[in-house]
N, C-alpha and C positions, 0 to 999 in steps of 0.2 A: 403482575402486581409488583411494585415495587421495596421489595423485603431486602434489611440490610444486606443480605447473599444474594440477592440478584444486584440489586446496586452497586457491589463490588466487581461481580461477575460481568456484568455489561456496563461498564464504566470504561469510556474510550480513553480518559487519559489525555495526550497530547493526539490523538487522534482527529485532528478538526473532520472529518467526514467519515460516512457510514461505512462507506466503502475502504477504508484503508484498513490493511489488514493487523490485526492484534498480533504481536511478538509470537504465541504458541501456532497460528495461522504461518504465519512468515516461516517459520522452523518448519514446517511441512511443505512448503513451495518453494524455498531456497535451495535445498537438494536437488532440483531438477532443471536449476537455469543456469547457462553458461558460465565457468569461470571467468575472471580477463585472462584476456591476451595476456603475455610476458613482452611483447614485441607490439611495437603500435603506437597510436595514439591512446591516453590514460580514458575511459570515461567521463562522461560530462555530469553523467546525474547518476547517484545510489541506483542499484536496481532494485531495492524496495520503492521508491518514489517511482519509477518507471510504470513497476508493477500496480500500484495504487493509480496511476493514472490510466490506466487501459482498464481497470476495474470500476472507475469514476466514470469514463466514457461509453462504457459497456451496460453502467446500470441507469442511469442520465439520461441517454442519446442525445451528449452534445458536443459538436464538434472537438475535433482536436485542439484547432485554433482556438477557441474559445475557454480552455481550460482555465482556472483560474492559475496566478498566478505562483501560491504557496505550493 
């Protein structure tokens, strides 16, 4: 049901899809994924967008190629 406390509580925000993870989600899964390099080529994409899209393709099942653009 939607009661103003859930409405807050599950309100994506700039979240355009289901799958992208909420800031207190991200603060739990960011601890456990690689630093960057110091040395190297700089990254291409945030690793929360990385991470949102293998979570998009996972719950979806649709290709990689096919990802939307955002």
């Amino acid at each position: 049901m939607w009661t103003p406390a859930a409405r807050v509580q599950l309100a994506r925000g700039s979240h355009p899809y289901a799958t992208c993870l909420t800031d207190t989600e991200w603060a739990v899964v960011a601890p456990f994924l690689p630093r960057p390099a110091h040395t190297g080529r700089p990254r291409s994409w945030p690793m929360r967008l990385v991470v949102d899209a293998i979570l998009y393709v996972l719950r979806t099942g649709c290709a990689w190629a096919h990802l939307p653009r955002e």
